[in-house]
BALOBA-1460 file (C-alpha; in Angstrom, 3 decimals):
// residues 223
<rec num="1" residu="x" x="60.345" y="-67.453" z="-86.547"/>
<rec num="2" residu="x" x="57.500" y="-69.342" z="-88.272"/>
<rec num="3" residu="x" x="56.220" y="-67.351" z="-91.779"/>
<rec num="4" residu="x" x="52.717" y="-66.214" z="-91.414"/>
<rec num="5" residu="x" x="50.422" y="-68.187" z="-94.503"/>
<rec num="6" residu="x" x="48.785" y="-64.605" z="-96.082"/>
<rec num="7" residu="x" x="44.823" y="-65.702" z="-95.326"/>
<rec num="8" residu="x" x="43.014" y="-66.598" z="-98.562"/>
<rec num="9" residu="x" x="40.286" y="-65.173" z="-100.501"/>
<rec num="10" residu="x" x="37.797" y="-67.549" z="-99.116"/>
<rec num="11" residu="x" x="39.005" y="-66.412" z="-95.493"/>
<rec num="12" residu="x" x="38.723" y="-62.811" z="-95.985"/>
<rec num="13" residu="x" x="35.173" y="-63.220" z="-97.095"/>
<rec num="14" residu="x" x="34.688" y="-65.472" z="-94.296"/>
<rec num="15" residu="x" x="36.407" y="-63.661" z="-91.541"/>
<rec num="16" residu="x" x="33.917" y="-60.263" z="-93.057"/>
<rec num="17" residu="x" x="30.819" y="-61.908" z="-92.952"/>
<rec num="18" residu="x" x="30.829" y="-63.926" z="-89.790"/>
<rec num="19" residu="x" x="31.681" y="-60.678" z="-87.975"/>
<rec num="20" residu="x" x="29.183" y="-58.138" z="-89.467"/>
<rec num="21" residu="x" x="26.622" y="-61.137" z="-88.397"/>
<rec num="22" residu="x" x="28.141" y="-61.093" z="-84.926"/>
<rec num="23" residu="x" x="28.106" y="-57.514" z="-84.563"/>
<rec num="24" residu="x" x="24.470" y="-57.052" z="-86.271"/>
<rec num="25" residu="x" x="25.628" y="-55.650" z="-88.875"/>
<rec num="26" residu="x" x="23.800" y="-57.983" z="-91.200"/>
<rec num="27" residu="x" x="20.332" y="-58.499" z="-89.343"/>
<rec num="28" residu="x" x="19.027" y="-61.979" z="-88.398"/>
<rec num="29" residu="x" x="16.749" y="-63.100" z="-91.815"/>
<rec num="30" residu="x" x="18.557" y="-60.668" z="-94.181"/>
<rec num="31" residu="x" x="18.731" y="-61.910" z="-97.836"/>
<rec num="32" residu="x" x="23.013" y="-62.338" z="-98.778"/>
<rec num="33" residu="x" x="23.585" y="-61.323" z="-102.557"/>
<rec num="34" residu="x" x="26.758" y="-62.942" z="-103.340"/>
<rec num="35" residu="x" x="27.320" y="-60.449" z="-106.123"/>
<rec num="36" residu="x" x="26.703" y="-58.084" z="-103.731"/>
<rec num="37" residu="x" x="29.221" y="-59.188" z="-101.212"/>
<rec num="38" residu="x" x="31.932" y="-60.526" z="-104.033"/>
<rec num="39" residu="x" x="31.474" y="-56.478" z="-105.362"/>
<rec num="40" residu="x" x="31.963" y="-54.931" z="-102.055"/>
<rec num="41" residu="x" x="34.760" y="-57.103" z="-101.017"/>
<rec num="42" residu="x" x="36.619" y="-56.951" z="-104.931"/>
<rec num="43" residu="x" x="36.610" y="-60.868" z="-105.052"/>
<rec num="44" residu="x" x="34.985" y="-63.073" z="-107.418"/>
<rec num="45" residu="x" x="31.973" y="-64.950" z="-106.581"/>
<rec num="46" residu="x" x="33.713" y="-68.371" z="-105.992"/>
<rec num="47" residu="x" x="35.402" y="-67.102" z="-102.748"/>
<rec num="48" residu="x" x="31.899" y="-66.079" z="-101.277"/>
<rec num="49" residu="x" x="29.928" y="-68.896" z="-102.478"/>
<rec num="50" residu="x" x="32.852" y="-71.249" z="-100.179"/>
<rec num="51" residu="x" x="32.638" y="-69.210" z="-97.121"/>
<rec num="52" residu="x" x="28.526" y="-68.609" z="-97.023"/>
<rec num="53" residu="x" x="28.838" y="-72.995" z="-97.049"/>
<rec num="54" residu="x" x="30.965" y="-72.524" z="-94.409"/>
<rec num="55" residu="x" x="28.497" y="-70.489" z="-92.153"/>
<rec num="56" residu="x" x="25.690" y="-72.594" z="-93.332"/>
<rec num="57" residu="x" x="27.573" y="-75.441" z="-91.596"/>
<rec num="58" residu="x" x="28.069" y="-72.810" z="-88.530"/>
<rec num="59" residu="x" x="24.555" y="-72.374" z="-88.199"/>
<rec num="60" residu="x" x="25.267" y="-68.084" z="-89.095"/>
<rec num="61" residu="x" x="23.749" y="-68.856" z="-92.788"/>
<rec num="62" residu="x" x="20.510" y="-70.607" z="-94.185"/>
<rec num="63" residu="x" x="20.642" y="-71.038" z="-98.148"/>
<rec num="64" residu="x" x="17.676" y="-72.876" z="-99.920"/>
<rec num="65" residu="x" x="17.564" y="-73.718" z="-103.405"/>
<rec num="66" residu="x" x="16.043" y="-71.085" z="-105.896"/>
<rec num="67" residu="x" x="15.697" y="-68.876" z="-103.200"/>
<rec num="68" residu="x" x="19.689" y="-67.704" z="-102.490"/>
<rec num="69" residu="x" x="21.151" y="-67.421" z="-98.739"/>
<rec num="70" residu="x" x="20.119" y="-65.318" z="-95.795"/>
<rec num="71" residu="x" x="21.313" y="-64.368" z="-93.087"/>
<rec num="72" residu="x" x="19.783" y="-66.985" z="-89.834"/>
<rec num="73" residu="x" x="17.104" y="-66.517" z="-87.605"/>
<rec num="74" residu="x" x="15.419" y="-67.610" z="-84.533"/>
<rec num="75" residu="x" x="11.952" y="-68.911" z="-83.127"/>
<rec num="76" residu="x" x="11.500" y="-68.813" z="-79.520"/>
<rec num="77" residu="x" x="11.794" y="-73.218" z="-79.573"/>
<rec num="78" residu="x" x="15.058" y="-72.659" z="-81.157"/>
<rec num="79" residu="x" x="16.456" y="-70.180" z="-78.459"/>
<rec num="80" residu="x" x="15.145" y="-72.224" z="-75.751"/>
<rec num="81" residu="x" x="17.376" y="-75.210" z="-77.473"/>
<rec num="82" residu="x" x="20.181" y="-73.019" z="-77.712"/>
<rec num="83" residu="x" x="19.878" y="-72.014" z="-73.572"/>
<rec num="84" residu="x" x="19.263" y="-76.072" z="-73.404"/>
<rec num="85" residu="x" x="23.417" y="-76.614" z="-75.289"/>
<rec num="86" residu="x" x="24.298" y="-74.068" z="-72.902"/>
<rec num="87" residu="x" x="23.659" y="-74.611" z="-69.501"/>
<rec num="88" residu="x" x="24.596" y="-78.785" z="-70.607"/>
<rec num="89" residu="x" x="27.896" y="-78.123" z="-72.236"/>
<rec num="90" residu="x" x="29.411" y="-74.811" z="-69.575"/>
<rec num="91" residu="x" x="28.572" y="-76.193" z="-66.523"/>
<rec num="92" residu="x" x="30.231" y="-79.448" z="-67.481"/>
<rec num="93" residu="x" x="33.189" y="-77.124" z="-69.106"/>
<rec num="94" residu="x" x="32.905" y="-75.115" z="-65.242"/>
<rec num="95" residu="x" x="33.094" y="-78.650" z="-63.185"/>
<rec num="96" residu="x" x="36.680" y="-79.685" z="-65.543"/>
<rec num="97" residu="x" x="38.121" y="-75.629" z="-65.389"/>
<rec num="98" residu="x" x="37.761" y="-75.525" z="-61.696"/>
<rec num="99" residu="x" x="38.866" y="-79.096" z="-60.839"/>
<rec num="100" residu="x" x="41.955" y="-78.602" z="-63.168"/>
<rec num="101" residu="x" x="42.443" y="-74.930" z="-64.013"/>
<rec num="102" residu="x" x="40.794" y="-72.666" z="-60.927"/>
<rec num="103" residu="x" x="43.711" y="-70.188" z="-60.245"/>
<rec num="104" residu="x" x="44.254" y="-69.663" z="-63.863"/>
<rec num="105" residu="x" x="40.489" y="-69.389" z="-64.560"/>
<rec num="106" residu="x" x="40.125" y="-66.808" z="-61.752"/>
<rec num="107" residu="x" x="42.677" y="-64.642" z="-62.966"/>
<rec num="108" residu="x" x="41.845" y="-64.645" z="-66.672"/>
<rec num="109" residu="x" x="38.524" y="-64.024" z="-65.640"/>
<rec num="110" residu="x" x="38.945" y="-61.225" z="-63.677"/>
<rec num="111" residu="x" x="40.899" y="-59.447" z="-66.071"/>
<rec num="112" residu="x" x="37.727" y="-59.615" z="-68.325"/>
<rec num="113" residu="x" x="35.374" y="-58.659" z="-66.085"/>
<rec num="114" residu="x" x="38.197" y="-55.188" z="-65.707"/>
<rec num="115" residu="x" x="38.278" y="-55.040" z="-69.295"/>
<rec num="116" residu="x" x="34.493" y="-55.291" z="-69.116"/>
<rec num="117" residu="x" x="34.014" y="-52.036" z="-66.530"/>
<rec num="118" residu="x" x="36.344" y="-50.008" z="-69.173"/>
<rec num="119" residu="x" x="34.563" y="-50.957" z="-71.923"/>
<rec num="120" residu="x" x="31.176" y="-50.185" z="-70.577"/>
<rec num="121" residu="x" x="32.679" y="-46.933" z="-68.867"/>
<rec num="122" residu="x" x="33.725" y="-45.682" z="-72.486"/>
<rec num="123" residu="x" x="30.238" y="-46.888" z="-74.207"/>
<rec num="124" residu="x" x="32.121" y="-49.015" z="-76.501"/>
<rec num="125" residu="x" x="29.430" y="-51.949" z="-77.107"/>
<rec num="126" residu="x" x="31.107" y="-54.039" z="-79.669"/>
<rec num="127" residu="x" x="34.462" y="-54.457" z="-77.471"/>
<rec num="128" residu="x" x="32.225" y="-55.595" z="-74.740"/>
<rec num="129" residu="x" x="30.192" y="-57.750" z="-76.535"/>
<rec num="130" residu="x" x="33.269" y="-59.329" z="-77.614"/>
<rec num="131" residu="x" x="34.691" y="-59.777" z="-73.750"/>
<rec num="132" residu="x" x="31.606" y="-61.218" z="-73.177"/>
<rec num="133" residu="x" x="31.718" y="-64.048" z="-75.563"/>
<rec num="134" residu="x" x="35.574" y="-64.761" z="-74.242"/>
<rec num="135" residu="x" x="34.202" y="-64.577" z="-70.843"/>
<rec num="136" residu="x" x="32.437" y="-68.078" z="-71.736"/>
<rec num="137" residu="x" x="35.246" y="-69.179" z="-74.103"/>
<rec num="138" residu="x" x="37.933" y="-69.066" z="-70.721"/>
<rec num="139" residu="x" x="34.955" y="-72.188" z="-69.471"/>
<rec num="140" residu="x" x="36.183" y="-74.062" z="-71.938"/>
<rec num="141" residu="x" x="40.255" y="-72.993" z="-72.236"/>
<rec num="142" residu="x" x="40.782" y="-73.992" z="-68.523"/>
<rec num="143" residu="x" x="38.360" y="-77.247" z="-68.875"/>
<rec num="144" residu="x" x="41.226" y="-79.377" z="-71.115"/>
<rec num="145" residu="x" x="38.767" y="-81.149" z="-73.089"/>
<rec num="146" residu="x" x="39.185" y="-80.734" z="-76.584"/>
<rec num="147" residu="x" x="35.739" y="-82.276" z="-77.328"/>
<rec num="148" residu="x" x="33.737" y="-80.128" z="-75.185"/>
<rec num="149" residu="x" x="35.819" y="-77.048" z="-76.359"/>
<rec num="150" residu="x" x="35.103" y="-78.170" z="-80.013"/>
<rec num="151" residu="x" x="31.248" y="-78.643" z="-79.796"/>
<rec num="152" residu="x" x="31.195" y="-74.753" z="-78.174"/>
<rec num="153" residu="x" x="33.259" y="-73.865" z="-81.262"/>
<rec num="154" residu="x" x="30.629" y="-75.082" z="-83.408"/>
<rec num="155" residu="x" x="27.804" y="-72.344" z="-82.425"/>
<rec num="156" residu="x" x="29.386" y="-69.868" z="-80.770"/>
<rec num="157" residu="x" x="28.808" y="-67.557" z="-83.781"/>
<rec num="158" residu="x" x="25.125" y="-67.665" z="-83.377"/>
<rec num="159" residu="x" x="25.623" y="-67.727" z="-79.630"/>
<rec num="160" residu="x" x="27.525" y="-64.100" z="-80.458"/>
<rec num="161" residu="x" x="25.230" y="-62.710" z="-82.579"/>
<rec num="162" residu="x" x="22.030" y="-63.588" z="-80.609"/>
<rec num="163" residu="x" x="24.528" y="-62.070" z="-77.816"/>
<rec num="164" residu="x" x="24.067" y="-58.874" z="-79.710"/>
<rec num="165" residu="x" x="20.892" y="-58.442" z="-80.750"/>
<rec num="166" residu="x" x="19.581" y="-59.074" z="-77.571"/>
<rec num="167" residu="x" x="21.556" y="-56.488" z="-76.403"/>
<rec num="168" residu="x" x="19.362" y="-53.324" z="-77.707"/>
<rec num="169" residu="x" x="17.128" y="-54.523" z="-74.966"/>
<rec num="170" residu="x" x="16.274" y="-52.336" z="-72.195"/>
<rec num="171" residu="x" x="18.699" y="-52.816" z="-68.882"/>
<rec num="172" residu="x" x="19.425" y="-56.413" z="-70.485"/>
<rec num="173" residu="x" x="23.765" y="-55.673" z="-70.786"/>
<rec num="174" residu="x" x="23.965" y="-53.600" z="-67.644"/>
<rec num="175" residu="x" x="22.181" y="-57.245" z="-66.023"/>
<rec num="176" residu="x" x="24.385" y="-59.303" z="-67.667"/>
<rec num="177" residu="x" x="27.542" y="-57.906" z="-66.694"/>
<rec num="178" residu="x" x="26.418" y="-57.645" z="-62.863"/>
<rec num="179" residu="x" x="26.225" y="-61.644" z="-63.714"/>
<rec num="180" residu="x" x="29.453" y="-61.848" z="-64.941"/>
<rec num="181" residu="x" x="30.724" y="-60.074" z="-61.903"/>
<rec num="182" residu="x" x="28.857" y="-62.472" z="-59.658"/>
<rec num="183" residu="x" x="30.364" y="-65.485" z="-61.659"/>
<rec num="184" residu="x" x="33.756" y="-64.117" z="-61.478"/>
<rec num="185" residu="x" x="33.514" y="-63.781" z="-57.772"/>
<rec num="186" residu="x" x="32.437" y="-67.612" z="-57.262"/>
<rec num="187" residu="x" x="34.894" y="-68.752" z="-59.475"/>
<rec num="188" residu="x" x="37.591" y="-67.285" z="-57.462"/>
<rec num="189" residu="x" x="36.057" y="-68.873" z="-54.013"/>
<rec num="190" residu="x" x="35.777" y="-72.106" z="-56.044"/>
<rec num="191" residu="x" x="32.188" y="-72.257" z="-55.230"/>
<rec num="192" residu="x" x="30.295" y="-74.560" z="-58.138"/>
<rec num="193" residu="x" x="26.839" y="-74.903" z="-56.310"/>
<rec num="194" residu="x" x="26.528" y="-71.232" z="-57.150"/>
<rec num="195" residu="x" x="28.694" y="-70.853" z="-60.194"/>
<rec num="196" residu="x" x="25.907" y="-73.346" z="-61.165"/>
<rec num="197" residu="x" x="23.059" y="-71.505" z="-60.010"/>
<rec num="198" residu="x" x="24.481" y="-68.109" z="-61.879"/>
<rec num="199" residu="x" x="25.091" y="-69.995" z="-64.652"/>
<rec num="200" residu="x" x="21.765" y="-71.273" z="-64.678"/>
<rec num="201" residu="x" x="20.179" y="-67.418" z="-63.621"/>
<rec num="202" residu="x" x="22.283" y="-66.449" z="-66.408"/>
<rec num="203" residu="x" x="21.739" y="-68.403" z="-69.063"/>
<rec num="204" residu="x" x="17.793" y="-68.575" z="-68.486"/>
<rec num="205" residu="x" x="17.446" y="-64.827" z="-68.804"/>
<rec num="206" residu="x" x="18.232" y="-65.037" z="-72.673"/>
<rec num="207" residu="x" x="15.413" y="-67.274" z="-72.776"/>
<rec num="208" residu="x" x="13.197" y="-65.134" z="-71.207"/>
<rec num="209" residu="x" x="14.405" y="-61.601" z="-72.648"/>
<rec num="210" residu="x" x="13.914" y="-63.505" z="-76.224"/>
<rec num="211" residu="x" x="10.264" y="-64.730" z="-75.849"/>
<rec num="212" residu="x" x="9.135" y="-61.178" z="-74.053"/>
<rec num="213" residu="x" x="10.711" y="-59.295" z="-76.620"/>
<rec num="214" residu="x" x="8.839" y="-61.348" z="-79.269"/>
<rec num="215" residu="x" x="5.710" y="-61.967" z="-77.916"/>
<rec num="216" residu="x" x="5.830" y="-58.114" z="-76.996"/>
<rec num="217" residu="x" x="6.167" y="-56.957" z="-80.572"/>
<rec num="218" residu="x" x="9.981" y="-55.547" z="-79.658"/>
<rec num="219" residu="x" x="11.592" y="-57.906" z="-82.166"/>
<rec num="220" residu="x" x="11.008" y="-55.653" z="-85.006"/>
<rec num="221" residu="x" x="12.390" y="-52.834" z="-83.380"/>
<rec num="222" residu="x" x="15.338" y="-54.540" z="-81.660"/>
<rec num="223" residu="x" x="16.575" y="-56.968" z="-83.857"/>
């Protein structure tokens, strides 16, 4: 049996920060003190300073000079881009999964939309937050392309995290999981044309939910 490598400093502080930015925890445009977190955390600055570079290069971190890191945020152009990646990079990940994967894909994605209804059922929003990113993280497991699995990789923090704030909205997770549902369902009658068109439904309605919220003067209030 393989000995687990004990995580290092610069992991811990890593693994703590990208969550509590993925659960909202730390709010989009929040100022990071790295004395701050190296206190709360009982490790020494270096540690801290390594892993905010690392979610700078995740897109989860901005830090400019003389002014210190905080944590990201979004205009409506950049969402829009973001809903641009996504729609690109998951239906091409959808066209490999069910060409190579489908029965697999089905199943595993079934048993998330389950886990889903339970974790709705009991109110417990950060568990289904988080079966909602693996929900689009299956895409790219049953697609068996390393590259396209790797450039999701790359932002699906900040996919996670706009994930949540966005969630506060009014009726916005309740639609979203009828979605998922609906996705689910094509998948297992291996029906792209409207895998795509969910997908696309889907995926749009971030778009749209971000630039009401903000041109509504909700943004304050929910994230």
């Amino acid at each position: 049996m393989p000995i687990t490598r004990p995580k290092s400093l610069k992991e811990l502080a890593l693994e703590h920060l990208r969550q509590s930015i993925v659960d909202g925890s730390l709010k989009m445009g929040q100022t990071l003190s790295e004395r701050g977190i190296s206190e709360e955390l009982g490790v020494s600055k270096s540690p801290v300073r390594e892993a905010l570079a690392q979610l700078r290069d995740e897109g989860l971190v901005i830090i400019e000079p003389q002014k210190g890191a905080r944590v990201f945020s979004l205009s409506e152009s950049e969402v829009a881009q973001i809903c641009d990646f996504r729609q690109a990079i998951e239906s091409a990940a959808f066209e490999l999964a069910l060409a190579r994967n489908p029965d697999a894909l089905a199943s595993e994605m079934d048993k998330v939309v389950k886990d889903m209804t339970v974790a709705q059922e009991q109110g417990n929003m950060h568990k289904y937050l988080a079966l909602d990113t693996l929900f689009h993280q299956l895409i790219f497991k049953h697609s068996g392309n390393d590259y396209l699995s790797a450039s999701y990789s790359r932002f699906v923090g900040k996919i996670a995290a706009l994930r949540t704030h966005l969630s506060s909205l009014p009726q916005h997770t309740q639609l979203s999981f009828q979605e998922h549902k609906k996705l689910a369902k094509a998948v297992r009658n291996g029906n792209m044309p409207e895998i795509r068109r969910l997908l696309a439904e889907h995926i749009d309605r971030t778009r749209q939910a971000y630039s009401i919220a903000t041109r509504s003067g909700e943004q304050a209030a929910a994230f």
